[in-house]
N, C-alpha and C positions, 0 to 999 in steps of 0.2 A: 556829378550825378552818381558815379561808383561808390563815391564815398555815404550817399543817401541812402540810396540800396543795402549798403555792407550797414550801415543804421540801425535800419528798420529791419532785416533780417536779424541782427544782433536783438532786437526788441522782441523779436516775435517768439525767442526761444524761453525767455519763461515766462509769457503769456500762455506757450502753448503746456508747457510744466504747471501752471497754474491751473491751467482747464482740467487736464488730465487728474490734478488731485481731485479738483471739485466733481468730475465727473463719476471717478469711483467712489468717491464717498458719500453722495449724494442720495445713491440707491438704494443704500443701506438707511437711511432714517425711516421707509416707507414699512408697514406693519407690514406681519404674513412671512413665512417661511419658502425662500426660493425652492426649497427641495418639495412641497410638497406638492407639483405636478407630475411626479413621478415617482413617490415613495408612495406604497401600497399603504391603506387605513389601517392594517394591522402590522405594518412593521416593526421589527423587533428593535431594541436600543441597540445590538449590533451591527443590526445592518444599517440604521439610521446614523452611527457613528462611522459607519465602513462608507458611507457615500458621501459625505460631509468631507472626510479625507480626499477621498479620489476628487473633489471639485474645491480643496482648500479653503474648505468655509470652518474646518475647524483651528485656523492660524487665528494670530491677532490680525488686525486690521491691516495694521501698518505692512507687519510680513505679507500680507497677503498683494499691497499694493505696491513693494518692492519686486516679485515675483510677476505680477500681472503688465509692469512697467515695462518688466524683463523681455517678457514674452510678446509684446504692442510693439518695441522696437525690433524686435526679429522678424514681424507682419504675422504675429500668432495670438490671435484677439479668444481663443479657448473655446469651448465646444457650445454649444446652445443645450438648456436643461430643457426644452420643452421638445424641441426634434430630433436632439442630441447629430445636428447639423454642425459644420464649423462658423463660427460667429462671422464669420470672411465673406462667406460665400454666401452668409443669410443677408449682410451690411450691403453689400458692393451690389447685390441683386438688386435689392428694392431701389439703393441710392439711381441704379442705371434707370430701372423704372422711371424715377423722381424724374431724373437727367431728361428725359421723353418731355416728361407732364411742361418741365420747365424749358422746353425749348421752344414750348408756345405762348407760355406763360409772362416768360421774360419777357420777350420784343412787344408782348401783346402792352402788359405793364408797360413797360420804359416809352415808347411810341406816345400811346395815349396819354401817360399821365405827364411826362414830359411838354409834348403838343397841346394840353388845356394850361398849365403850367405858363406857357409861355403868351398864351394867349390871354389868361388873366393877367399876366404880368406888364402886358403892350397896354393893356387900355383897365387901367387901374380905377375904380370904380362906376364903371361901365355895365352896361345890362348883362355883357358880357363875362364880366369877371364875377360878378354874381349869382350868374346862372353858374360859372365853374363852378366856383367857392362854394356854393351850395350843394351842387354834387358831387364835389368832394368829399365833400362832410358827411353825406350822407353815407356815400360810397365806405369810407370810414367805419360811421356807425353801425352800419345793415352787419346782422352777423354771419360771416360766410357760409357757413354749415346751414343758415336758416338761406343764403340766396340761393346755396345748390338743391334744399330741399324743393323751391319754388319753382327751379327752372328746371328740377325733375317731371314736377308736376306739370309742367304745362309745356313743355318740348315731350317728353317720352310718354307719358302720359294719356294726356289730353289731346293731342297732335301727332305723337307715334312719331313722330321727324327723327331722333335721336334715341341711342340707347340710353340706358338710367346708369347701368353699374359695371364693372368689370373694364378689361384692357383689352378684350378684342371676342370674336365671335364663339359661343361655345367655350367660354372660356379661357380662352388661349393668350398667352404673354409673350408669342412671337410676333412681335410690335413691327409695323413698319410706316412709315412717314408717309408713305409713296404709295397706301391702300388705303383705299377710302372706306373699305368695310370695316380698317382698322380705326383711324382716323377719324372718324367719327365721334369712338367713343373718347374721341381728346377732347372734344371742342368744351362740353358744359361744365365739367373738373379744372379745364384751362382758364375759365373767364372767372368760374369763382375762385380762383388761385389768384386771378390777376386783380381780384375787384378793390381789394386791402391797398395794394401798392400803388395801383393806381388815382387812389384819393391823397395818400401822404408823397405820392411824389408830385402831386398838381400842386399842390399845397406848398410844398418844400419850394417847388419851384418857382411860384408867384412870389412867396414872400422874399427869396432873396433879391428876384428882379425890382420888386417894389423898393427892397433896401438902395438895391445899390441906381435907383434910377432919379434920390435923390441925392448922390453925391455928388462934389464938385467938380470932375471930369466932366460930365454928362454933361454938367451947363456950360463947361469949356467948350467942348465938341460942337453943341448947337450954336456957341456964339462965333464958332469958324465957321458956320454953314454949311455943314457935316448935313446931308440928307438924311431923316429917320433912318431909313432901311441899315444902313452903315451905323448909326447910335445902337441901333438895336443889337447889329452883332457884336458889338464891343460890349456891352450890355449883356449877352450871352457867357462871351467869353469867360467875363470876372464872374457872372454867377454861377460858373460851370463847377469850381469846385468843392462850395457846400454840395451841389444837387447829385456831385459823383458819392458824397460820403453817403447819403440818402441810398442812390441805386447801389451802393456795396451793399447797406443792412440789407436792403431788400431783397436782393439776388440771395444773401444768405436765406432770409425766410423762406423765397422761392423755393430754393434746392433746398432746404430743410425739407420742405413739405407741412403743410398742416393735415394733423392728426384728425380732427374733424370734416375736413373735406375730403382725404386721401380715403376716411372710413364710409361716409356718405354715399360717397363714388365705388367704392370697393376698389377703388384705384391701388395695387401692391406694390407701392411705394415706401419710403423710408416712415411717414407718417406711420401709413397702414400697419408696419412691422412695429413702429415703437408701442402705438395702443393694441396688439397683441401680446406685445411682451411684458406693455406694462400689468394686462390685466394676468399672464400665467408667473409673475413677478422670476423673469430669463433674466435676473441679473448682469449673466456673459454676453448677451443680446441687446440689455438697456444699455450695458457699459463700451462695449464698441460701434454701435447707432450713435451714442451721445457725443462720444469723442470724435468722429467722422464729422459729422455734423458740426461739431464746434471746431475742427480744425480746416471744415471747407471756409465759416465766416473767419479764422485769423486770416489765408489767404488770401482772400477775399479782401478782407481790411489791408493787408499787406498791398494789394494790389492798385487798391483804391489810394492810399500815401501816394505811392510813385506814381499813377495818372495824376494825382493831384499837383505833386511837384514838377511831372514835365510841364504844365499849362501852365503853374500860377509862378513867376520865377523867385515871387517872395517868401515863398515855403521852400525853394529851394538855400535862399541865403539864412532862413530862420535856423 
């Protein structure tokens, strides 16, 4: 098992070298001048060169992402052009927010879509698994941003039960778990966060139980007179590791945050900050949100290998 681990860490180091290129160089294809949220309309070509220096935009690319590399492995991700904030402090903020969104997000997800998952998968073209399959699919389809709009409208709205926007009363971003004045404004942001993952993990999960329920074990098992109940969790067990790989991506999407529901919500999450940044084009904001973000899904994926190889022990001798 040490030697899986030493692996798959060995694997993730230019994976995560990989991202990081892609990550800064990525921001630069998009049109528009990072500096002009804070260059005056009548700036002078000196001082539009004097500020270009001071944030390294007048290097090559490449020097510029030797330096920036520098600076990311020291935990100095550089200043924010739009609040002239540290990029650290503006990252780790929303991400903690995000952390919030998704700590109801997750279980809500993984619980449900898991639980229809298995329930399509025990009674395999059953009214049952039809009625999953279908709202899975839908769940899938329906565009999140369009279910938070709707269940804006008719919880806060219409019914006044719930608030519509924001992270707590008057505005306030001192969150707590354990206030219901707070707490509240989780629940609507929480479900359309969860409504995505919960249709591709029902899904995920029915169809490997349907794979693996016609294999030749199964017919072994039943022809020892193994009770359902007992086939079934054997039946589990072997489909447990496609449906980990599934909750890895997912969890990453969760703690990403999506950008159209974080903004719907006015939820000040990692979402929220990248479609601010994307729109005052905060290069030093888009470029450590992104790499945060992609480096929660490598450990993520990292994590999801090793639960994979404790359960399945043929990924441990692959």
């Amino acid at each position: 098992m040490f030697a899986i681990i030493l692996r798959r860490l060995i694997y993730a180091i230019p994976i995560a070298l990989g991202v990081s290129v892609v990550c800064f160089s990525l921001v630069y294809l998009a049109p528009g001048d990072p500096l002009q949220t804070i260059l005056p309309a009548d700036a002078s070509a000196d001082t539009i060169a004097f500020i270009k220096h001071e944030y390294g935009f007048d290097r090559p690319i490449p020097v510029q992402f030797f330096f920036w590399l520098t600076r990311v492995l020291q935990g100095d991700f550089g200043m924010s052009i739009a609040t002239r904030r540290p990029v650290v402090d503006e990252v780790l903020g929303s991400l903690s927010n995000t952390a919030v969104l998704a700590t109801i997000a997750v279980p809500l997800a993984f619980l449900i879509g898991y639980s229809l998952g298995v329930i399509a998968g025990c009674f395999p073209g059953g009214w049952l698994d039809k009625l999953v399959t279908g709202s899975a699919v839908m769940g899938v389809s329906l565009p999140n941003y369009w279910v938070g709009i709707v269940l804006v409208i008719i919880f806060s709205v219409e019914m006044m039960a719930l608030p519509a926007t924001g992270m707590g009363p008057n505005g306030s971003t001192a969150f707590s778990l354990f206030r219901w004045a707070d707490l509240q404004y989780l629940i609507l942001p929480a479900i359309t966060l969860a409504l995505v993952p919960v249709g591709i993990l029902a899904r995920s999960t029915r169809a490997s139980l349907a794979e693996i329920r016609n294999q030749d074990f199964v017919t072994t098992l039943r022809a020892k007179g193994l009770g359902e109940g007992a086939i079934v969790r054997h039946m589990l067990k072997n489909a447990m590791p496609p449906v980990l790989a599934v909750m890895g991506l997912q969890f990453g999407y969760l703690m990403g945050g999506s950008i159209l529901v974080e903004t719907v919500f006015t939820w000040p999450g990692s979402g929220f900050v990248l479609s601010k940044a994307i729109i005052n084009r905060d290069i030093p904001v888009l470029q450590g949100s992104i790499l945060m973000l992609a480096m929660i899904f490598v450990a993520t994926n990292l994590v999801v290998d090793l639960l994979q190889a404790a359960i399945d022990p043929r990924i441990r001798r692959a």
